[in-house]
Every structure is written in structure tokens, then in C-alpha cells.
KEDRENFI-228023 format. One record per residue (C-alpha): x, y, z. Coordinates in steps of 0.1 Angstrom, whole numbers, plus 2048, in hexadecimal, padded with zeros to 3 digits. Example, Ala and Ser with C-alpha at 12.3 -4.5 7.8 and 13.67 -1.06 7.14 Angstrom:
<pts>
87B7D384E;8897F5847;
</pts>
This chain:
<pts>
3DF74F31C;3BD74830B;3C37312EF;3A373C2D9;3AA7192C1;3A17012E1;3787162E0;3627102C9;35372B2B0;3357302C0;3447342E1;35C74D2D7;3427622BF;3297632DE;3457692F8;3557862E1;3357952D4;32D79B2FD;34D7AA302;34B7C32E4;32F7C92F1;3367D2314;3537E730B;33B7FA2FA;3247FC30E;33B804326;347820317;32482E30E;31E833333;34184333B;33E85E320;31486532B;32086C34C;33B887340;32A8AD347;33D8C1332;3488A8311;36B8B12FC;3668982E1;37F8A32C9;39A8902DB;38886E2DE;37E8712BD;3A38722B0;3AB8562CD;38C8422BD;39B848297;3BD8402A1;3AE81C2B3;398814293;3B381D27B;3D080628C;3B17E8291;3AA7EC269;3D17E4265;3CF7C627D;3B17B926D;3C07BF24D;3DC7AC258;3CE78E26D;3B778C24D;3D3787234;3E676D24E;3C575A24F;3BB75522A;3E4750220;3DA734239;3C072922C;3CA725209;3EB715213;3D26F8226;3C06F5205;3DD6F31EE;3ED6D9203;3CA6C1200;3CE6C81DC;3F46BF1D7;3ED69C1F2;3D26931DE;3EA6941BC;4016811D0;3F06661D5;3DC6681B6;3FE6631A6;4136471BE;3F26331B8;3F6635193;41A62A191;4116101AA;3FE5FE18F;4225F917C;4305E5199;42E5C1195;4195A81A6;4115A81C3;4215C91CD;4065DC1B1;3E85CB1C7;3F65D01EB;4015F61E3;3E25FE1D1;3CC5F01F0;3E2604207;3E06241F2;3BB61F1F1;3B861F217;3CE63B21E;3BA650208;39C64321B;3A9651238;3AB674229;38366E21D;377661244;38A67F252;37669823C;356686248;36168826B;3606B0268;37F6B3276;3A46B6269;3C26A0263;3D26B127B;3B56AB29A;3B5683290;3D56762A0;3CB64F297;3C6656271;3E9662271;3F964A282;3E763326A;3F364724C;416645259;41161E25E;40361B238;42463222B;43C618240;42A60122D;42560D20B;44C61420F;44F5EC214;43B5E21F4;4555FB1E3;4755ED1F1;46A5C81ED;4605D41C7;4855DE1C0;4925C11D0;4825AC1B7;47E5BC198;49D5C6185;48D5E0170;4915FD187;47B617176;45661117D;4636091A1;4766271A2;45D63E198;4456311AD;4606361CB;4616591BD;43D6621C5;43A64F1E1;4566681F1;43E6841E8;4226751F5;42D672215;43D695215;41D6A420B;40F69722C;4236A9241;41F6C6228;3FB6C0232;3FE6C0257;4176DA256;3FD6F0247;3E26E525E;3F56F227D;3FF70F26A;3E872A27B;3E4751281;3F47512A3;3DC7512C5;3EE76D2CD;3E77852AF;3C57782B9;3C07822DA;3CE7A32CF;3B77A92B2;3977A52CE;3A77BF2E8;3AB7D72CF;3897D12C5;37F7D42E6;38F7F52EB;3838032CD;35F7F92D8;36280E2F7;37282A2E7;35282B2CE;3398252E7;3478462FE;34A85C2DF;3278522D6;31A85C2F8;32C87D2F6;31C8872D2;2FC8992D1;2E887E2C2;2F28662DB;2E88472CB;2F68252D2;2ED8122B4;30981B29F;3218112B7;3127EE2BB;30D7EE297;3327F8293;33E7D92AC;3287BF29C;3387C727A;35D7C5286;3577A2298;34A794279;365799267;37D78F287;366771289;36B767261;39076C26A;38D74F284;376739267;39473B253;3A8732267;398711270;3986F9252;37F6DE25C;3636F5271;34F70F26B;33F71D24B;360720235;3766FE231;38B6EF21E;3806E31FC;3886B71FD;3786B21DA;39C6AB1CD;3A368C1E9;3806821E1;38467D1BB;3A56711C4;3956571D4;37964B1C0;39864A1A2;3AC6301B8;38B6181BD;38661719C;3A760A193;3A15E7185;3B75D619A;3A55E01B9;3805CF1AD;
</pts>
């Protein structure tokens, strides 16, 4: 099977608008060759298609921006993380405060080059692996903080968010591989197909015979199909995923005092 997230957008916007295309085409010719035309049937057939590609639209739509707002809310709820673990890392002692805050500062530093980079968290296996090497760490400075300081609380709380923040990643990347299934996909462009062909032989068979509407009809459908897929991909096309949160988040921990 075609998996339509390994292709870029362009290729699948050129590839799919040719095939729309063709169908209707396709069907054009079909229905001008037909000498004695009974469209009332294909026009039900052609209502029925369009009808049942409305309701998949409708629904691929609503799995995509469900998606998309889940990936944006899990950025926001990250960024609070670590906005608050680096906070209560300034009530550890010395010289836990200094070595968490440096590590904190990187980690969200990782978040800021993977925005830059254009891509997602999910597509950059090394700044994971390096987030998961700064959480082993961060969960040392912890530890060796309640070791040595009997006053349990500032350590404690800072344990607290520290739990959170490391759940949030995998909240995060959970999110990021959350996406409308390549099946659903692949079904959405055969129907749209069909559809095409169906609208491009009941256009031959009316008097007017005039193609335009039906390639009018087709580029209209694949936009929307095709802002589907731009939902549905976080870190390309036109619509992404707002990082202003991680970025102020990040500008608040280099300005902590203990970091100049």
C-alpha cells in the first residue's frame, strides 16, 4: 500500500490533481461517445458518489484538525512543563540549582533548533535521544538533591514537575504520530477519483456539453483533500504548529540570573 506520509506535498497535489483529472477526462470521452444518452440514472449514481465523498471529507476533515489541535496543545502544555521544573529548580541548593538550570536550558534548546530545522520532534531521532539523556540526568541532580538536603519540600516539588515534564514528552510524541490513518487517505482520493469520472460522463451526456465545470468541480474537492493532508502534517506546509509558547519559554530560562 501507498503510504501518502513518506511523499512530499507537492508530489502528492501534482500526482492527485493528474488523476482527478484523468478520471474526468476519462469519463468525458465515455459519455460523448454514448448515441442515445439516459442521464437520469448517472445523475442519481453522480449525487449518490458526491453525497457519500461530502461525508468522508467531512469526516477525514474533523480527524485531521482534532489532530491538529491535540499537536498544538501538547507544545503548549511541554512548554509549561518546563517553564515550571525550571522554576522550582532555582529552590534546590547549590550546585544542583546551577547544573539543573543548565540542563533545563539545553533541553529547551532542543525544542527551539527543531522548530528551526522545519521538521518535528518526532522526524529528529538524535534530539530525542538527547532529551532522554538530559531527563536521566536532570532525574540525577534530583535524587542527589534529596540525598543531601533534609528539607524535602523544594526537592520534592521540583521532583513533582520534573515527572510531568517528562510525561509531557511522550504526550508530545504521542501526539505527533497520532495521524488520520493512510488508509482513510487513500480511500478519500478513489472516491474522488470516481466521483471525477462520474461528473465528467454526465457532463458529456448534457446538452451543453461543457467540461469546465467538471474540472472546476475536481480542483475544488482536492483543495480541500489537500488542506486535509496540511493539517495533518505539523512541521510542513502552510498551516503548522504555533512554537511561540517553547520560544518564550526559552528566552524566560536564559534570563534567569543564575544562568549569566
Amino acid at each position: 500500500m501507498v503510504d501518502l506520509y513518506s511523499y512530499s506535498l507537492l508530489t502528492i497535489f501534482l500526482v492527485g490533481l493528474f488523476i482527478i483529472l484523468a478520471t474526468s477526462e476519462l469519463g468525458w470521452r465515455l459519455g460523448a461517445r454514448v448515441k442515445k444518452p439516459g442521464i437520469s440514472n448517472v445523475l442519481t449514481l453522480e449525487g449518490a458518489i458526491f453525497g457519500f465523498l461530502a461525508l468522508m471529507i467531512g469526516f477525514t476533515f474533523a480527524m485531521a484538525l482534532s489532530r491538529f489541535e491535540a499537536r498544538r496543545d501538547a507544545v503548549l502544555n511541554e512548554a509549561n512543563a518546563i517553564g515550571t521544573t525550571a522554576l522550582r529548580a532555582r529552590l534546590l541548593p547549590d550546585p544542583y540549582r546551577t547544573e539543573s538550570l543548565k540542563l533545563l536550558k539545553e533541553y529547551v534548546e532542543i525544542r527551539i533548533s527543531v522548530v528551526q530545522s522545519k521538521r518535528s520532534l518526532l522526524e529528529e531521532q538524535t534530539a530525542i535521544e538527547r532529551s532522554n539523556a538530559i531527563q536521566e540526568a536532570l532525574w540525577q541532580q534530583a535524587r542527589s538533591a534529596a540525598l543531601v538536603n533534609s528539607n524535602m519540600i523544594p526537592t520534592g516539588l521540583f521532583i513533582q514537575t520534573l515527572n510531568e515534564m517528562i510525561d509531557n514528552q511522550a504526550k508530545r510524541l504521542t501526539a505527533l504520530r497520532n495521524r488520520v490513518p493512510n488508509f482513510v487517505l487513500l480511500t478519500l482520493f478513489l472516491i474522488t477519483a470516481v466521483g471525477g469520472g462520474f461528473a465528467g460522463y454526465a457532463s458529456a451526456l448534457d446538452a451543453t456539453r461543457s467540461r469546465v465545470p467538471v474540472y472546476l468541480m475536481g480542483l475544488l474537492v482536492y483543495t480541500v483533500i489537500m488542506l486535509i493532508l496540511d493539517l495533518d502534517r505539523p512541521s510542513s506546509g502552510f498551516i503548522v504548529n504555533n512554537q511561540q509558547a517553547m520560544i518564550d519559554t526559552a528566552e524566560t530560562i536564559a534570563a534567569f540570573p543564575e544562568l549569566k
